[in-house]
C-alpha positions as CSV (number, residue, x, y, z in Angstrom):
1,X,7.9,3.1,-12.9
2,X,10.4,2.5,-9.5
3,X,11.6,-0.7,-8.8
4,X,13.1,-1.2,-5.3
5,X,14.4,-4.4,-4.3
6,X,15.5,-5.8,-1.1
7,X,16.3,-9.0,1.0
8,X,15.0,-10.4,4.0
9,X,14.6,-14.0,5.9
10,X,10.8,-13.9,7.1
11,X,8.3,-15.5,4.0
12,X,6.0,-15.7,6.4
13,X,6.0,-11.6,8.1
14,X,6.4,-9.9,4.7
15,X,3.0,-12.4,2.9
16,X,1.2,-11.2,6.6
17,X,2.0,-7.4,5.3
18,X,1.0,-7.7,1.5
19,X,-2.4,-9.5,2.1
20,X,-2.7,-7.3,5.8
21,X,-4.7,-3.9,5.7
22,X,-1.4,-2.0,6.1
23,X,0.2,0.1,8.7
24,X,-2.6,2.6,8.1
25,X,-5.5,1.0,6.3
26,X,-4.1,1.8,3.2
27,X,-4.0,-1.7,1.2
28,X,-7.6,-2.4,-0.9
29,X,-8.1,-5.6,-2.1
30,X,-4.9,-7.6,-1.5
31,X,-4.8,-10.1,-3.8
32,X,-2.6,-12.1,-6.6
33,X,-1.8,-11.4,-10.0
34,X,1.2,-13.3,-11.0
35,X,3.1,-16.0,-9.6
36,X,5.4,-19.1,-10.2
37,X,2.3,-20.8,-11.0
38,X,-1.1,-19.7,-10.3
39,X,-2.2,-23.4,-9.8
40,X,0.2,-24.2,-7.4
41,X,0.0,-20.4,-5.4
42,X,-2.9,-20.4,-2.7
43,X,-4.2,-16.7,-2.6
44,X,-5.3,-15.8,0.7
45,X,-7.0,-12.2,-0.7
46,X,-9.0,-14.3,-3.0
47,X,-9.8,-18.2,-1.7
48,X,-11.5,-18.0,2.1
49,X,-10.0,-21.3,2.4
50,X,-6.2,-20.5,1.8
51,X,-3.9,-18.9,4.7
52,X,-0.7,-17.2,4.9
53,X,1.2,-20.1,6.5
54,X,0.0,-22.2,3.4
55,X,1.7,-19.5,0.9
56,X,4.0,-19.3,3.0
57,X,4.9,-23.2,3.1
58,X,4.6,-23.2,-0.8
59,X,6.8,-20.2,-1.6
60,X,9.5,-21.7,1.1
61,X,9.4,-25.3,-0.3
62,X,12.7,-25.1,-1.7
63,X,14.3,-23.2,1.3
64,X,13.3,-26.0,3.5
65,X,14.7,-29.0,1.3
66,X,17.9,-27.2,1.1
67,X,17.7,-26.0,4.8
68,X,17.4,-29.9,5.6
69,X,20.3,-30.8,3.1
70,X,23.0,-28.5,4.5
71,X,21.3,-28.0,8.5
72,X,21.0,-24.4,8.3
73,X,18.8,-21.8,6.4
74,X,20.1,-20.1,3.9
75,X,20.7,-16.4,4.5
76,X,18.7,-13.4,3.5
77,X,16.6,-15.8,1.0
78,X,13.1,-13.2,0.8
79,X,13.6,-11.3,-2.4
80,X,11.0,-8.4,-2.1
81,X,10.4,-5.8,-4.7
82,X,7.9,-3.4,-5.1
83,X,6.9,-2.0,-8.7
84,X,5.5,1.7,-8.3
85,X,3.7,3.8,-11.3
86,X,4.7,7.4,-11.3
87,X,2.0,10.0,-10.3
88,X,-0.2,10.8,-13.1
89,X,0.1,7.3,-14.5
90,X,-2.9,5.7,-16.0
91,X,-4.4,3.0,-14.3
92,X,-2.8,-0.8,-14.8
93,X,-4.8,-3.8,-15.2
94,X,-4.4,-6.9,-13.4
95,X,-3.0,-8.7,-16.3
96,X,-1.0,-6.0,-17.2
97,X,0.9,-6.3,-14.3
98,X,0.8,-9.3,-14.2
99,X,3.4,-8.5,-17.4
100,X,5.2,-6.5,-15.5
101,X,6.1,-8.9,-12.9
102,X,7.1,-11.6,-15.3
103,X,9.2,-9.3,-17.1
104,X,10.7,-8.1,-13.7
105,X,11.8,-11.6,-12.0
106,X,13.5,-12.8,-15.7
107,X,15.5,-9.4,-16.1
108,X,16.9,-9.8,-12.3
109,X,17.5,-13.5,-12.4
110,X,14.9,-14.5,-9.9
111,X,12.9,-16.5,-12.8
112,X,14.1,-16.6,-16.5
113,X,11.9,-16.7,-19.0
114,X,12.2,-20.5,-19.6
115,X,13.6,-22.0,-16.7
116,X,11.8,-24.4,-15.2
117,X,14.0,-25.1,-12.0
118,X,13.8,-20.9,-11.3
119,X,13.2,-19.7,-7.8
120,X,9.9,-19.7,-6.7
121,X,7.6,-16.5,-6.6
122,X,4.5,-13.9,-6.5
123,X,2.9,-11.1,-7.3
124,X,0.5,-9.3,-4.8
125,X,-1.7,-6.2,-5.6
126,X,-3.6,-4.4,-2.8
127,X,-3.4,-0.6,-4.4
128,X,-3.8,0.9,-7.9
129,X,-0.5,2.0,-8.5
130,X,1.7,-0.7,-7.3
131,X,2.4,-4.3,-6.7
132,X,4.5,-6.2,-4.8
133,X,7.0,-9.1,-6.0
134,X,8.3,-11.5,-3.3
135,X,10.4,-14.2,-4.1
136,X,12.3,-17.5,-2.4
137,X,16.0,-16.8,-3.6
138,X,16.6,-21.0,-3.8
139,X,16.2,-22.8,-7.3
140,X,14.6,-26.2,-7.7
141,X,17.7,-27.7,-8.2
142,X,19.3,-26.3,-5.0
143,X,21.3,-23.7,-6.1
144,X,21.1,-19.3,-5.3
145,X,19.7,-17.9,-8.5
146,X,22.5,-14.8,-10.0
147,X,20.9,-11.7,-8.7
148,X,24.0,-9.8,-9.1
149,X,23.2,-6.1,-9.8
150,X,19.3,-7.1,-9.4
151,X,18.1,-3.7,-8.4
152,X,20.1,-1.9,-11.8
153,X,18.2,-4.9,-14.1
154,X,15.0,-4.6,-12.8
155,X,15.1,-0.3,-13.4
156,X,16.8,-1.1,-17.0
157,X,13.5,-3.5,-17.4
158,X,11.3,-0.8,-16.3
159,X,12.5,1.6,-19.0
160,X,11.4,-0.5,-21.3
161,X,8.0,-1.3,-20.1
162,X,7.1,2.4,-19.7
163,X,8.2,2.9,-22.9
164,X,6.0,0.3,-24.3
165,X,3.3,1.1,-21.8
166,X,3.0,4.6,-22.6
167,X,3.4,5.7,-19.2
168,X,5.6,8.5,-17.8
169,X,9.4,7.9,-18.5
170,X,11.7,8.4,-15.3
171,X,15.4,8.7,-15.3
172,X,17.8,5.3,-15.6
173,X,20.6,5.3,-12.1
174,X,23.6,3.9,-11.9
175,X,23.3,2.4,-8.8
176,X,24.9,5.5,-7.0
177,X,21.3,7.2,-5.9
178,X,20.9,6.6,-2.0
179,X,18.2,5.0,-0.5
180,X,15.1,5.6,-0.8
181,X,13.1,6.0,2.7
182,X,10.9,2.7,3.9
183,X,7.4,2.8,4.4
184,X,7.8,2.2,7.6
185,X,10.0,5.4,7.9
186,X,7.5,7.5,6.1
187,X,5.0,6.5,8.4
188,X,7.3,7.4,11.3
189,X,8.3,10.8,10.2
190,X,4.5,11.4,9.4
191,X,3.4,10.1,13.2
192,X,6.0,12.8,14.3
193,X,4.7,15.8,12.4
194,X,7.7,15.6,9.9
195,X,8.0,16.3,6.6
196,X,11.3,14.6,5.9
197,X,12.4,11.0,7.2
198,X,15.0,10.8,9.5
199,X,17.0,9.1,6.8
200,X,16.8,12.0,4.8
201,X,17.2,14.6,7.7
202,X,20.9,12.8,8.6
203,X,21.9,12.9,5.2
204,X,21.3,16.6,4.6
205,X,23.0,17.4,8.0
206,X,26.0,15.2,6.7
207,X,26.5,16.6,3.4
208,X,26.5,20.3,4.6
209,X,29.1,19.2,7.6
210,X,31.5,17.6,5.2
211,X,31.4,20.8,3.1
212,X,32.7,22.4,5.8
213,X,35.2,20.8,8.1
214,X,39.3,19.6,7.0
215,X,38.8,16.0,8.7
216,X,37.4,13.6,9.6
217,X,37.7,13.9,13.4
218,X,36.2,17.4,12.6
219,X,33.4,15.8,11.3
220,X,32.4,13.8,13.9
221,X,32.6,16.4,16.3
222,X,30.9,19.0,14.6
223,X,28.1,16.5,14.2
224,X,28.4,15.5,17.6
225,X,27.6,19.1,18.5
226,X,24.8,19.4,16.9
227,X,23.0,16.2,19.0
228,X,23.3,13.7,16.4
229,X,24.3,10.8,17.6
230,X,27.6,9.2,16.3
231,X,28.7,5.4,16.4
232,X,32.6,5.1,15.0
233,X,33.1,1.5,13.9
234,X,36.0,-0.1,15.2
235,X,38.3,-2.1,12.9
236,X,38.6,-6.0,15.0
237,X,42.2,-6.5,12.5
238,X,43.4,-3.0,13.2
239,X,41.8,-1.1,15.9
240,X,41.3,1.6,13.9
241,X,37.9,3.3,13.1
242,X,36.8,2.4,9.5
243,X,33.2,3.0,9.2
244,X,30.6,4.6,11.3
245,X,26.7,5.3,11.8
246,X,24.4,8.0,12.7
247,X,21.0,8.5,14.9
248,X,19.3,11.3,15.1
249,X,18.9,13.3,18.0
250,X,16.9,11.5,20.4
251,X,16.1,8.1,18.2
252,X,17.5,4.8,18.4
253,X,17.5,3.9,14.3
254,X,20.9,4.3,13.6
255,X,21.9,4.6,9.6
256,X,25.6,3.6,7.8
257,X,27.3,6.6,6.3
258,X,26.6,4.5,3.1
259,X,23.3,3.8,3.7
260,X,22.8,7.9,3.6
261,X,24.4,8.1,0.6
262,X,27.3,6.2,-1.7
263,X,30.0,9.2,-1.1
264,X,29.2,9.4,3.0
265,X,30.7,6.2,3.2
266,X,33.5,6.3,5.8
267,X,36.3,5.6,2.9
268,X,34.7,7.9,0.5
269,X,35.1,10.7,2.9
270,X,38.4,9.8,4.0
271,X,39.5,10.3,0.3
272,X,38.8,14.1,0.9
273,X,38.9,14.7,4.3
274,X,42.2,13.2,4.9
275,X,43.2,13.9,9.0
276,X,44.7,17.3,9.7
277,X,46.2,19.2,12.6
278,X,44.2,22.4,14.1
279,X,47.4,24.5,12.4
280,X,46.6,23.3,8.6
281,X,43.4,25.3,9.1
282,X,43.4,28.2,6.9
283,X,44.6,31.7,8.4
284,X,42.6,34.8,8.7
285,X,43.3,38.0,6.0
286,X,43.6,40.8,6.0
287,X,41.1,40.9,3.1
288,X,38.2,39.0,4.1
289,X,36.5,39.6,0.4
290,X,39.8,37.0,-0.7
291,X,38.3,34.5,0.3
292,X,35.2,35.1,-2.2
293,X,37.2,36.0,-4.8
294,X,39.3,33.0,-4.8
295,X,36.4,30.8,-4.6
296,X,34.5,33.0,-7.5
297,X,37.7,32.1,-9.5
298,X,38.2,28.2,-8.6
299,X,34.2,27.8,-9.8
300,X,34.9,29.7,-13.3
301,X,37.9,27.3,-13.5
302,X,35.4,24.2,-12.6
303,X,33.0,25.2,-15.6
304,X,36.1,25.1,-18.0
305,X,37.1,21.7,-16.5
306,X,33.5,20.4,-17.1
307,X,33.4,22.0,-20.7
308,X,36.9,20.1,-21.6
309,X,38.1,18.1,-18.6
310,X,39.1,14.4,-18.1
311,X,36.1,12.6,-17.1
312,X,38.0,11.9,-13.7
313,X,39.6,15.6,-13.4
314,X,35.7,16.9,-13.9
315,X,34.4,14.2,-11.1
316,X,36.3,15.7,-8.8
317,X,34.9,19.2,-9.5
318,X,31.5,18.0,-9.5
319,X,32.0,16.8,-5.8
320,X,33.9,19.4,-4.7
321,X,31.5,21.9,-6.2
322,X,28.8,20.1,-3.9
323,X,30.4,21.5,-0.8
324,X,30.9,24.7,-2.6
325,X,27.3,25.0,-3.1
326,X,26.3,23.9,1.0
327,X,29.2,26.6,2.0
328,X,27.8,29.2,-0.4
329,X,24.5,28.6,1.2
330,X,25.9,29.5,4.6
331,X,27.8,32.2,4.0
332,X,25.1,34.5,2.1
333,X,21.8,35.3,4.9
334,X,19.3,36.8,2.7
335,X,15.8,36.0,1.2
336,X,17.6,34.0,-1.9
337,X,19.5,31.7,1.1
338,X,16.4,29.4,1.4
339,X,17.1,28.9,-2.5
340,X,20.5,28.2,-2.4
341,X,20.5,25.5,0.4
342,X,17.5,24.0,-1.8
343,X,20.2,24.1,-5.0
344,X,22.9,22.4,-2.9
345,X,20.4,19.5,-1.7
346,X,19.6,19.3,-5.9
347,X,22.9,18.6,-6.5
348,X,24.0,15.9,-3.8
349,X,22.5,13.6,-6.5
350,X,24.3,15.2,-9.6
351,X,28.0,14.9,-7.7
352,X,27.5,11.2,-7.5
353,X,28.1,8.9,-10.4
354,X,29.6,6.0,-11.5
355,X,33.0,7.6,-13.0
356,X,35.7,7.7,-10.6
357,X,36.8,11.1,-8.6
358,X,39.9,12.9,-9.1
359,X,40.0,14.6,-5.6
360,X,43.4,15.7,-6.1
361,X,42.7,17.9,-9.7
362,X,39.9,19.6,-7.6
363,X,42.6,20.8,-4.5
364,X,42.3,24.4,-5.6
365,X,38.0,24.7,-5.8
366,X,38.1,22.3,-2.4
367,X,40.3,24.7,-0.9
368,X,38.2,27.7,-1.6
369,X,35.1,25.8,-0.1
370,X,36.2,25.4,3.1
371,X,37.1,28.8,3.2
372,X,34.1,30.1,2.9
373,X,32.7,28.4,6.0
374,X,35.8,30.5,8.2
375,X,34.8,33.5,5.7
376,X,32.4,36.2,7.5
377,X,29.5,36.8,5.6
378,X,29.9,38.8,2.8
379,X,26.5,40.2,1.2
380,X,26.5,42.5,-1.8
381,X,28.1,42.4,-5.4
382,X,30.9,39.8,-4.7
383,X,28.7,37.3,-3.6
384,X,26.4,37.3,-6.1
385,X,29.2,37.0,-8.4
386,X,30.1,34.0,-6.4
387,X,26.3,32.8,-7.2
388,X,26.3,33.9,-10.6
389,X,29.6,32.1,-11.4
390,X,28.0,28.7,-9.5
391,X,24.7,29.4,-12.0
392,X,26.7,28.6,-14.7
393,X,28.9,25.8,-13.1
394,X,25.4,24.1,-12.7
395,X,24.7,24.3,-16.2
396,X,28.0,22.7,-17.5
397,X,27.2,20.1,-15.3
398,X,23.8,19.3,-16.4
399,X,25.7,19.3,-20.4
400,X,28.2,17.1,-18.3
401,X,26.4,14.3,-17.3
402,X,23.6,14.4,-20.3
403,X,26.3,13.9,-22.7
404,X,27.5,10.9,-20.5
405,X,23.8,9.6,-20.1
406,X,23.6,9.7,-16.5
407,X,20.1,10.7,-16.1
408,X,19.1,11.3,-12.5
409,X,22.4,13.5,-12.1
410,X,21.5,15.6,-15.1
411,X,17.8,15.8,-14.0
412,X,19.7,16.8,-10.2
413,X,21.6,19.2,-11.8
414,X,18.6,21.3,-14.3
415,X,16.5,20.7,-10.4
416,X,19.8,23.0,-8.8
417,X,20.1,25.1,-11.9
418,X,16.5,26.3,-11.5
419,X,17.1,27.1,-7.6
420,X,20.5,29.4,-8.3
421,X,18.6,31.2,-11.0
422,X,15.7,31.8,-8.5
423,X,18.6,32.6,-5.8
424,X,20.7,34.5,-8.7
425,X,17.2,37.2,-9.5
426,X,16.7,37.5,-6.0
427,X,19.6,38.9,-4.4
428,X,21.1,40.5,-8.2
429,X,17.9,42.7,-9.2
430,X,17.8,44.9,-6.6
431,X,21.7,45.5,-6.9
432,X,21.5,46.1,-10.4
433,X,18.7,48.5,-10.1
434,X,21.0,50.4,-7.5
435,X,23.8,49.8,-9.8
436,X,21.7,51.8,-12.7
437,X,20.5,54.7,-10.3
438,X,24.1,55.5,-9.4
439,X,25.2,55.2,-13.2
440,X,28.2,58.0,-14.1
441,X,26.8,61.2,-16.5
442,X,26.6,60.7,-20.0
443,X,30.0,61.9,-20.9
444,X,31.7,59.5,-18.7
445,X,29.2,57.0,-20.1
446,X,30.4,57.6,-23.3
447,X,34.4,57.0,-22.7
448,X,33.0,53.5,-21.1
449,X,31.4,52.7,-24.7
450,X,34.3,53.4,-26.3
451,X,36.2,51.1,-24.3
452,X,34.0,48.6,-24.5
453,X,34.2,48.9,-28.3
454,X,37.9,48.8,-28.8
455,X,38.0,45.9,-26.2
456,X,35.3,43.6,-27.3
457,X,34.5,44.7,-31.0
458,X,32.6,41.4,-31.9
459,X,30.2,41.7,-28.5
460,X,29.6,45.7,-28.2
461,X,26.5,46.2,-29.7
462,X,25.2,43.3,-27.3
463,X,27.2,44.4,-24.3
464,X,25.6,47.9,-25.1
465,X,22.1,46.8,-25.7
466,X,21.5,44.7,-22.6
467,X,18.9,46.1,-20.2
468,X,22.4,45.8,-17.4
469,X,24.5,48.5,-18.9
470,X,23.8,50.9,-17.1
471,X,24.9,49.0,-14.0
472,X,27.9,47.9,-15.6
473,X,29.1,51.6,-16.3
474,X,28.4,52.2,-12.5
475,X,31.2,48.9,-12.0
476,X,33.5,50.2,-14.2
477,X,33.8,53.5,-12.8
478,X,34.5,52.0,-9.2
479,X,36.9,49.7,-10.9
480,X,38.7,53.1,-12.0
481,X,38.7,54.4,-8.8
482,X,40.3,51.2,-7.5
483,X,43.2,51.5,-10.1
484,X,42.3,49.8,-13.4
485,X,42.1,51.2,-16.8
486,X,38.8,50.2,-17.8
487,X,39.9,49.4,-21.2
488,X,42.6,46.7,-20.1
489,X,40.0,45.3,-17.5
490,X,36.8,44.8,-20.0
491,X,39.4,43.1,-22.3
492,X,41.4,40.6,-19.8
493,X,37.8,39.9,-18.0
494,X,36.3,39.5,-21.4
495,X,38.8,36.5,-22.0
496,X,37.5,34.9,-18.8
497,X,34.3,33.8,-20.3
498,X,33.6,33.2,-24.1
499,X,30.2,36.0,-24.6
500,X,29.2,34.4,-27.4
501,X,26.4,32.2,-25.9
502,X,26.0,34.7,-23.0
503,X,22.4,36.0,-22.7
504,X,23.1,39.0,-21.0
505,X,26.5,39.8,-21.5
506,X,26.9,43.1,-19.4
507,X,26.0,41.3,-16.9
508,X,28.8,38.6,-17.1
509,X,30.7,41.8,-17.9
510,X,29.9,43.7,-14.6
511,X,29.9,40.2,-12.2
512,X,33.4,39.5,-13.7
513,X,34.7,43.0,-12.7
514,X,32.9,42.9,-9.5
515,X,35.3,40.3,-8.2
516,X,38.7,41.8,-9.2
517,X,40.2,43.1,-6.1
518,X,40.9,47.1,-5.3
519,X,44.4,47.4,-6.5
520,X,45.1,50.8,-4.3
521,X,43.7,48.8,-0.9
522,X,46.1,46.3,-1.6
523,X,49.3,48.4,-2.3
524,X,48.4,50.0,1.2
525,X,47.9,47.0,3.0
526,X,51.3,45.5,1.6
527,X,52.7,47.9,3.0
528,X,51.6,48.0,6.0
529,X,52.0,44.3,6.3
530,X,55.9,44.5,6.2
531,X,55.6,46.2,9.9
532,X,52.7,43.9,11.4
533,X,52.9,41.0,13.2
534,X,51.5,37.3,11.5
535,X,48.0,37.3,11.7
536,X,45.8,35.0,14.2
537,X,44.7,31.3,12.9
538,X,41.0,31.0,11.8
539,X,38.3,29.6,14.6
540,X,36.9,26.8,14.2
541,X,33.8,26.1,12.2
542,X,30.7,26.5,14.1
543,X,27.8,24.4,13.9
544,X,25.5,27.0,12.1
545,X,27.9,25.4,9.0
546,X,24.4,23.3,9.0
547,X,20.8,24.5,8.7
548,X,19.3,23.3,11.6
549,X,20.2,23.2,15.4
550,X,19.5,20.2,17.0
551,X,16.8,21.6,19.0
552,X,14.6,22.3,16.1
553,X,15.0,19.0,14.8
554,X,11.4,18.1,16.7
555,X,9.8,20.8,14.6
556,X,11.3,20.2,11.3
557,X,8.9,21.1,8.7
């Protein structure tokens, strides 16, 4: 059951919706089923004789004394929430929700159970799953009823009555979700062929631009490239920009970063996107797999920090993990991309809670994100150990926040776990399976089991048994080659990552391995390095950072 409450200052527009045949013939049978008092509330679905302005006059009766007493109207005094079953829900009676909306306005202050000076209010039906609560935010006795929080009461309420209603049970907030599209946005997006609001659209394109740029200016012009349009708010007491909206491409509804989401706020980005000069960018390598392996060892070091972090310290890593996840999406073209960019939307829901962000703790797995938007693309092994190391981040998180009972980011998190493993089987199978086919002959098979005997006694027979050893033998002999005794390498990679609760532990084995660097390439290209010159700066980002151009914006699908 959704609640989703919002203000207003027209009685009189919103009773003309509720009891009007909608903005596509949608609403059946508009009619009331609860109000202040049914005696006193003129139902214009029901009685021939009653009309809106009549409601509307009722409803506004004690707006208008106090609009007389003090010589203006009070502001934003149209409480509005609609009450939505979930799909698949069985069908609600009339005096059921009636129930509903009582319950409702006493849990968010509008009309407590009891009071007979409360604010003044109905409840229209004109579809089976929903209703409609509108309310006059002035009292009886003059004053602005304590609505404070009104939209986290009436979902805490809602809990309850599903549970007591036996209907389906969604997932408490916290008040850190974003908004939801309107109706009225729906039925834009749906005139215009779209599958996705414009709301929605913005705050995708957002999130995967933050992930990628070291600024804020940066961010604002990489946007700007793409043709949405931005609209930096200018401080009157300063002169300096502190906030800022966004229209896209072509339309003339412009949205608050906060009104996209809580952490697109101007000030929540500042906090890790702090201004930086074109030289802070990070420098090209020699290497360009270092980049992967650095951020393959910054997400491994994020799962410990989720398994036995501070609350603040793990925050941190759950938001900076985001960006990892829109980067990592970027940065690896292939038939499991599609799944990746679907885990990184997942989890722009289970980055956000309540607990506050240590931005700072996360510097190192931050750092490693940006990279990999000014990394080239990398496919192959030591990408999918970047996407097998991210699987398991996931995971933690999903323990993270069910422990902490933030259910919506837990739910986010399982939705972004089930993507990576999608993403994980795609691109990993058929690199295994050519892993297996280029497996060493027997006798050099054998020496690897002995090592991985005398290295991980407790996990052999496991390490042995799993379908990937083969491919992990294949691993450990290129590991050889590059200049590691296979012995010391299964041990000190072993360590990395507890096996006991790993499912297929030649496989952690063999991603683990995969992401060690060639020992004898370095040694050469130290040496080398003493005679060369410093190496180039990075270029700047480019807008394919982001999944769509702007010009495929109209066909979004």
């Amino acid at each position: 059951m959704v609640p989703d409450v919002s203000t207003g200052s027209d009685t009189r527009g919103l009773i003309n919706y509720l009891f009007g045949k909608g903005r596509r013939d949608e609403h059946t049978d508009p009619h009331i089923v609860a109000a202040w008092d049914m005696a006193g509330a003129p139902d214009p679905g029901r009685d021939p004789e009653a009309t809106y302005t009549q409601l509307a006059k009722r409803l506004d009766h004690h707006v208008d004394l106090r609009t007389r007493e003090l010589g203006k109207k009070p502001p934003q005094h149209v409480w509005h929430c609609p009450v939505r079953t979930a799909p698949g829900d069985r069908y609600l009676t009339d005096a059921e929700w009636a129930d509903v909306a009582r319950r409702v306005v006493a849990a968010t202050g509008i009309a407590p159970e009891g009071d007979e000076k409360a604010c003044r209010w109905i409840a229209v039906r004109h579809a089976a799953d929903h209703i409609h609560i509108l309310a006059t935010t002035v009292r009886a006795d003059g004053r602005r009823p304590r609505t404070n929080r009104d939209g986290w009461r009436a979902q805490k309420e809602c809990r309850k009555i599903e549970a007591e209603f036996g209907l389906r049970r969604l997932k408490s907030g916290d008040l850190t979700a974003p908004r939801t599209p309107t109706g009225a946005e729906r039925a834009k997006a749906e005139r215009q062929g779209q599958d996705v609001t414009a709301r929605e659209w913005l705050r995708e394109q957002a999130y995967a631009v933050a992930a990628s740029v070291r600024s804020i200016d940066e961010y604002f012009t990489v946007l700007g490239s793409l043709g949405i349009q931005v609209k930096p708010r200018i401080s009157a007491k300063t002169g300096e920009v502190d906030g800022y909206s966004l229209a896209a491409p072509g339309d003339t509804i412009w949205y608050g970063g906060s009104k996209l989401a809580p952490d697109l706020s101007y000030n929540r980005l500042t906090e890790r996107l702090p201004t930086q000069e074109v030289a802070d960018r990070p420098q090209q390598v020699a290497d360009p797999a270092d980049s992967w392996r650095r951020t393959e060892s910054a997400v491994r070091t994020a799962r410990t920090v989720l398994d036995a972090g501070d609350d603040a310290v793990a925050q941190g890593h759950l938001e900076a993990f985001g960006d990892t996840l829109h980067n990592l999406a970027r940065a690896t073209p292939g038939p499991h991309q599609e799944q990746l960019q679907a885990a990184a939307q997942a989890f722009n829901r289970a980055r956000r809670s309540a607990i506050w962000a240590d931005h700072q703790a996360a510097t190192e797995l931050r750092r490693a994100a940006k990279e990999l938007a000014y990394a080239p693309n990398l496919p192959g092994g030591l990408a999918i150990a970047v996407v097998f190391a991210a699987l398991h981040v996931a995971r933690a998180a999903a323990k993270w926040h069910e422990q902490r009972g933030h259910e919506q980011q837990a739910a986010a998190a399982e939705q972004a776990v089930r993507h990576l493993q999608d993403s994980y089987r795609q691109a990993a199978e058929p690199v295994l399976a050519d892993l297996s086919r280029r497996a060493p002959r027997p006798a050099t098979a054998r020496r690897f089991e002995a090592d991985v005997r005398a290295a991980v006694p407790d996990h052999a027979d496991r390490v042995l048994a799993d379908p990937a050893w083969p491919a992990l033998t294949t691993t450990l002999a290129r590991a050889e080659t590059a200049g590691y005794g296979p012995r010391h390498l299964l041990a000190e990679v072993a360590a990395h990552r507890e096996l006991d609760t790993a499912e297929r532990p030649a496989e952690v084995l063999n991603w683990r391995i995969t992401a060690q660097p060639n020992r004898r390439a370095q040694a050469a290209r130290a040496q080398s390095s003493r005679s060369t010159a410093p190496i180039a700066q990075a270029q700047h980002p480019t807008p394919a950072a982001v999944s769509e151009r702007p010009s495929e914006r109209g066909r979004r699908r």
